[in-house]
C-alpha positions in Angstrom: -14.3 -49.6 19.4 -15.0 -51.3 22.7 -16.7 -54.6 24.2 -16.3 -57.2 25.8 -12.9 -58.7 25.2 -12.0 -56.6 22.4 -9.2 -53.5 22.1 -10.0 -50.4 20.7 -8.4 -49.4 17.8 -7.8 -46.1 16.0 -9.0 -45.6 12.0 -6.1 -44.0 9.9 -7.8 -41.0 8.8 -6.3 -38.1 6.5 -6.3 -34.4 7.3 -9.5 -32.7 7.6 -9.6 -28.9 8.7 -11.3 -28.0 12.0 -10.3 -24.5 11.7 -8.2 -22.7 8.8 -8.1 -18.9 7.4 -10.5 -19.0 3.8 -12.8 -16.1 1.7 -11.4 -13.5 3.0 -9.6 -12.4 5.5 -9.4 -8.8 6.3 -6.8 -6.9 8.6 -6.2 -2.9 9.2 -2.8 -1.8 8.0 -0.7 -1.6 10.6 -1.9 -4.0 12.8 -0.7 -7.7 13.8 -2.8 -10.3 11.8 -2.2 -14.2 13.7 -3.5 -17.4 11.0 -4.0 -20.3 12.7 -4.9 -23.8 11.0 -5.9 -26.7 12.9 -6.7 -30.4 11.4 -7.8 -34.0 12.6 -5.8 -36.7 11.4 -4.7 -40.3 12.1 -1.5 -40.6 12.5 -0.9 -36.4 13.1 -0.2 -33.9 10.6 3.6 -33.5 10.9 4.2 -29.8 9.2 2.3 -27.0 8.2 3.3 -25.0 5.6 2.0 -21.3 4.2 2.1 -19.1 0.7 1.6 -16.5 -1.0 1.1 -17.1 -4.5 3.5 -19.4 -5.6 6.1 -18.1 -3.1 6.2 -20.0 0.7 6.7 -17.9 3.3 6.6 -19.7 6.0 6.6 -23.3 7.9 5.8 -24.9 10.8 6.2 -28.5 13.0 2.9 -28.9 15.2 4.0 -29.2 18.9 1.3 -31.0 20.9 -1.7 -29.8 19.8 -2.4 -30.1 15.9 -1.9 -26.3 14.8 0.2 -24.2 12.3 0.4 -20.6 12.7 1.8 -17.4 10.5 2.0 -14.2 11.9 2.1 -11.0 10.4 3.6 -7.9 12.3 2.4 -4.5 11.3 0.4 -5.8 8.0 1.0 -3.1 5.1 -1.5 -2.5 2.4 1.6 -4.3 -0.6 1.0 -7.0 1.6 -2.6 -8.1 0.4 -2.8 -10.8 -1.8 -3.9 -14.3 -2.4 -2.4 -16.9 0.6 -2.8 -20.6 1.0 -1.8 -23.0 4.2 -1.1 -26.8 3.5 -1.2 -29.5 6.1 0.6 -32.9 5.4 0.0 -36.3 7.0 0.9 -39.8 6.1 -2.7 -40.4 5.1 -2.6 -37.4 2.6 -2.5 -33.5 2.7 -4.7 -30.6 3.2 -5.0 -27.2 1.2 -7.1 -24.0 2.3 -6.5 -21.3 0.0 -7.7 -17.3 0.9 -7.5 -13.9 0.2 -5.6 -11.1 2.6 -7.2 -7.8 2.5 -5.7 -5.1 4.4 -7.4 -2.1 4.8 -6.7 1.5 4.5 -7.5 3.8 7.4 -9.2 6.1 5.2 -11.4 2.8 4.6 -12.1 2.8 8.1 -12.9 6.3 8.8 -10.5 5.6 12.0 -7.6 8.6 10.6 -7.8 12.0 9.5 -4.9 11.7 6.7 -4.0 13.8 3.3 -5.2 12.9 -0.4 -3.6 9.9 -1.9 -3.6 7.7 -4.8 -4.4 10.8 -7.0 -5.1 8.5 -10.8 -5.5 10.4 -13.8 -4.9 9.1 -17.9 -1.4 10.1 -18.8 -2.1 10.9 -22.1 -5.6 11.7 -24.1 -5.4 11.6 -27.9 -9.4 13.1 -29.7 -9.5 14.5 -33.2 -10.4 18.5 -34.2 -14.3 18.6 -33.7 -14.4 15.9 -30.8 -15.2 15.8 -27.2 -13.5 14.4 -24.4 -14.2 13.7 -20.7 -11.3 12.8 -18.5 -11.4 11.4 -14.7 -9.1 12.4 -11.9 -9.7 10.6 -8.7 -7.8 10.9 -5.3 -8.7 9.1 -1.8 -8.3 10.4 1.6 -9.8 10.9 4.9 -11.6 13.5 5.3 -12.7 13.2 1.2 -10.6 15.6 -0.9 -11.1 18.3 -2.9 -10.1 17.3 -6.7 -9.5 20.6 -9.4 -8.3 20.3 -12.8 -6.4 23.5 -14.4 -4.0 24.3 -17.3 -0.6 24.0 -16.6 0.2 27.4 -18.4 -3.0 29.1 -16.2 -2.7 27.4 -12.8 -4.9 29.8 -11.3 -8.0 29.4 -13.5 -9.8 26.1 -12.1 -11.6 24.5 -15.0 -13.8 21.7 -13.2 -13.7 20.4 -9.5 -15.6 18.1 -7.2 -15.0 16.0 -4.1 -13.3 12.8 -4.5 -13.1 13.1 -8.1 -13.5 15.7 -10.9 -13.7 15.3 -14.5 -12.1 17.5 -17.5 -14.5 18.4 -20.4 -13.5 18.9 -23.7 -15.9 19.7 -26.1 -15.4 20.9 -29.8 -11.8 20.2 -29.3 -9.2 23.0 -31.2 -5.3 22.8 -31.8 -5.8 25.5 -28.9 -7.0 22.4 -26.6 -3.5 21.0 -26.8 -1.7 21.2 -23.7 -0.6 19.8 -20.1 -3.5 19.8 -17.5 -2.7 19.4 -13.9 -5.5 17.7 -11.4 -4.5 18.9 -7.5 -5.9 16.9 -4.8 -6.1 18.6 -1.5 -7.9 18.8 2.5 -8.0 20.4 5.6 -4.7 18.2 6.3 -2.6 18.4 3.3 -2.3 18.4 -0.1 -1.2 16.0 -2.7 1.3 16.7 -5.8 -0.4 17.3 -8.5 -0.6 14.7 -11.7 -0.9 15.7 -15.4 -2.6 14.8 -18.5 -1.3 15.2 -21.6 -4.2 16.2 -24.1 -3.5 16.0 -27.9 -5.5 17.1 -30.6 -4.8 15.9 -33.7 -3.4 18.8 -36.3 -0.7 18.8 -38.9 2.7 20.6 -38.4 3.0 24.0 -37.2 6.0 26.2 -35.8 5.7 26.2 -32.2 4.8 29.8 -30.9 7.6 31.6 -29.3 10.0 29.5 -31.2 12.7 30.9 -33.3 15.5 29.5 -35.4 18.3 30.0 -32.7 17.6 28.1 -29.7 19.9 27.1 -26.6 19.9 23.5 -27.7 20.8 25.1 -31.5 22.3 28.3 -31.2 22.7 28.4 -35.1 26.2 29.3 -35.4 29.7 27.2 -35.6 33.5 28.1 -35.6 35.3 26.4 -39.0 36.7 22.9 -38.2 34.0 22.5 -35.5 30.0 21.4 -35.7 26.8 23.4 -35.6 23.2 22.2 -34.6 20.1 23.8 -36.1 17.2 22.7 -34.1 13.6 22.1 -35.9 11.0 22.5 -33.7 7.0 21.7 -34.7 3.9 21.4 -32.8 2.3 18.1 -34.5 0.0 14.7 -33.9 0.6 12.6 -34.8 4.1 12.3 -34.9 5.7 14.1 -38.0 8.5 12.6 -40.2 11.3 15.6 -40.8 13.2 15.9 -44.0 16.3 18.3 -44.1 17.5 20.4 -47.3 20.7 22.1 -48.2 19.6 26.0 -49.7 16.4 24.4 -50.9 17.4 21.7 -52.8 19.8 18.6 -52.5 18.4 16.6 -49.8 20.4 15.8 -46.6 21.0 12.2 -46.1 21.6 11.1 -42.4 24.2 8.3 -43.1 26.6 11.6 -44.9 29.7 11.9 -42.7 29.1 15.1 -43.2 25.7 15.6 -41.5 23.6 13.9 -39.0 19.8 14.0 -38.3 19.4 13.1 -35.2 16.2 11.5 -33.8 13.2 13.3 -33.3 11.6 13.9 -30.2 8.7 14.9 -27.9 10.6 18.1 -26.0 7.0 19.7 -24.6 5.3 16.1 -23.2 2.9 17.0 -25.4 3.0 17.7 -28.9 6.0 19.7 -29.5 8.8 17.9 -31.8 12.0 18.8 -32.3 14.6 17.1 -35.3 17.9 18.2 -34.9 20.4 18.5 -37.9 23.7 18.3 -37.1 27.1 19.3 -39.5 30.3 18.2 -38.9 33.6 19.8 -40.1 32.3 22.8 -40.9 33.7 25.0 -43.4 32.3 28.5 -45.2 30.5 26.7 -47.9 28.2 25.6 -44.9 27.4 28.8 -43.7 23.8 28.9 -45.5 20.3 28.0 -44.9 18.9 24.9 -44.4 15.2 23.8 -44.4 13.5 21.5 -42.7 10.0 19.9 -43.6 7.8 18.2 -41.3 5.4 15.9 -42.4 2.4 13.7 -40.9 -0.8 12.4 -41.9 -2.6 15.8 -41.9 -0.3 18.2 -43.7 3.3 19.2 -43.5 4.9 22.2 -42.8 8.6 23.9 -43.4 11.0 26.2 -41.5 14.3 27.9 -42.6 16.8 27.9 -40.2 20.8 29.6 -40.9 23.7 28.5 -40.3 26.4 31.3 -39.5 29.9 31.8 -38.3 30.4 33.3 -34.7 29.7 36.5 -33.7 31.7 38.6 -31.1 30.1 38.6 -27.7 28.4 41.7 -26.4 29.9 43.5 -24.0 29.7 43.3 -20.8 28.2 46.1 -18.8 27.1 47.7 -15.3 31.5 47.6 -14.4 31.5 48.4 -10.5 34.4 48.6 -8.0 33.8 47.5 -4.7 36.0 46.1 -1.2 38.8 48.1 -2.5 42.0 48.4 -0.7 45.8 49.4 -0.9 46.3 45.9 -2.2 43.0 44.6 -4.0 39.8 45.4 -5.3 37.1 43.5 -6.4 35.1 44.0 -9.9 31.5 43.2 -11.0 30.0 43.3 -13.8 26.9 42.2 -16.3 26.8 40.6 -19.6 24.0 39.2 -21.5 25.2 36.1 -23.4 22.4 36.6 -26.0 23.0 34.0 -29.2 27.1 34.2 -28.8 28.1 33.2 -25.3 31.2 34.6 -23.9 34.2 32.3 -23.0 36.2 34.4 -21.1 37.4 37.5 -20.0 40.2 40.0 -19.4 40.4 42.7 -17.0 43.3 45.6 -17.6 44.6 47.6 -15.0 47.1 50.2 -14.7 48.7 51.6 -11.3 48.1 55.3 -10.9 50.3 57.4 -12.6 51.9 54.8 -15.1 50.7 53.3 -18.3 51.8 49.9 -17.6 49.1 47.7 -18.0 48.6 44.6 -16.3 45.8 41.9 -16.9 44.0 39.5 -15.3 42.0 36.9 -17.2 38.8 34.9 -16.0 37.1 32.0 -18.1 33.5 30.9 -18.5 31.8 33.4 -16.3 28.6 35.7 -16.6 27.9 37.7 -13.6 30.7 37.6 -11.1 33.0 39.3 -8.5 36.6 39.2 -9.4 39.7 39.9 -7.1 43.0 41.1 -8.4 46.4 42.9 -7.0 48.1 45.1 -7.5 52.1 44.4 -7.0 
């Protein structure tokens, strides 16, 4: 205030903002983005300080002119979020709090860039007799083309559409059950595909193509040592497994003799498998064993054998090449069919003797073999 004879004096005043960052506050990824704040105070702000969330992430001391500042340096999108800048002053503090959005070239229509962000449900559970309609989406610049197909028939396309397509299901069968695949793709590139699991309910069944002797349970053990018989179902809901000995005396996990392990989902689908396990083996054990699946819907059950070892086939398709005075190499096939082979020995005689020599390999199927002969 001024007049005659009097001194002009400043009113304390707290922080009020003359300019701050609030609403939203929108940058293109990959570009710098520069916050400024400004205030009017009496006495000065003395430090601005900024946030993200709960988190600060930077602070400054205004130099001259009342100002805080944050910049950003080649924004990315996982930088979005909610921010906030503080001012503090003797007379009290200021708060502006705003939202960071960074956008997307696509967004812009400024890049010519591949499908992304291709979202489709992981897993879709329907009963026998229901329908079902599941969305795959996928962004890009120019808009992509999005197909859905069975895993097991890539090349039939089921439904497609640009952006986005959607699966139908209608009347759904135990034939519905499966992996589904939605492939995004453009004139620039194409995205890896995601899958859907779809499930339609149904009580247990032996999986197709699936017999008793597997490569996780080849059905067979040497005396002293432990055999696997592997129960595999096609199921959902999940089945509970129960294992018999010859049809009758049920096996009990917490036996030392046996152990059922726990089952699992070996398809990503539907397909369960309950794996049986005896230890110690000895000829009484060489006998069938049956395992009975169970869910809410029905139950089904499967015989597997347990056997001794048979001897490995033999191998086949024996041809001599590279040879030499001093060395000749062999190849040769064998099929390892339910008895793999661990090993093998190669006997040779120099011409006109009978004195055999031999050469052993181990753990081999197909492979070239060199040996001397001194």
């Amino acid at each position: 205030m001024r007049g005659k004879g009097r001194t002009a004096t400043a009113v304390p005043d707290a922080p009020l903002w003359t300019e701050a960052p609030s609403g939203t506050v929108e940058a293109r990824e990959g570009t710098d983005l520069l916050l400024v704040a400004r205030t009017s105070a009496n006495p000065p702000v003395h430090r601005y300080r900024w946030w993200r969330g709960a988190v600060e992430i930077g602070s400054s001391q205004p130099s001259g002119v009342e100002e805080g500042k944050l910049e950003m340096r080649a924004i990315r999108r996982d930088q979005a979020g909610n921010y906030s800048v503080t001012a503090y002053a003797p007379r009290g503090n200021a708060h502006s709090g705003f939202l960071v959005n960074v956008l997307c070239m696509w967004q812009l229509g400024l890049l010519v860039n591949g499908p992304e962000a291709v979202v489709a449900a992981k897993r879709v559970i329907l009963d026998e007799g229901a329908t079902a309609s599941v969305l795959c989406s996928a962004q890009g610049n120019p808009l992509p083309n999005v197909t859905w197909a069975r895993k097991s028939d890539k090349a039939s396309v089921l439904s497609s559409g640009e952006g986005e397509a959607r699966l139908g299901i209608e009347e759904a069968t135990w034939s519905d059950t499966g992996l589904y695949l939605c492939h995004a793709s453009s004139t620039v590139s194409a995205a890896p595909s995601v899958a859907t699991a779809v499930i339609v309910t149904q009580p247990p069944t032996q999986t197709e193509g699936k017999i008793d002797r597997t490569e996780d349970s080849t059905g067979w053990a040497a005396v002293g040592g432990s055999g696997r018989l592997d129960c595999r179902v096609t199921a959902a809901p999940e089945p509970a497994f129960t294992w018999l000995v010859e049809g009758e005396s049920q096996v009990v996990s917490e036996d030392v003799k046996y152990v059922i392990h726990k089952p699992k989902v070996v398809d990503e689908v539907a397909e369960w498998s309950s794996i049986l396990e005896v230890r110690e083996v000895t000829p009484a054990d060489f006998t069938f064993y049956t395992c009975v699946a169970r869910n809410a819907l029905g139950q089904h059950a499967l015989n597997l054998t347990l056997g001794p070892p048979v001897p490995p086939e033999d191998p086949y398709n024996l041809t001599a090449t590279v040879v030499s005075p001093s060395s000749v190499v062999l190849l040769w096939r064998h099929d390892q069919g339910y008895s793999p082979a661990r090993g093998y020995t190669v006997r040779y005689h120099p011409a006109g003797t009978r004195k055999f020599f031999k050469y052993r390999c181990r753990d081999v199927n197909s492979i070239i073999v060199s040996f001397y002969n001194n």
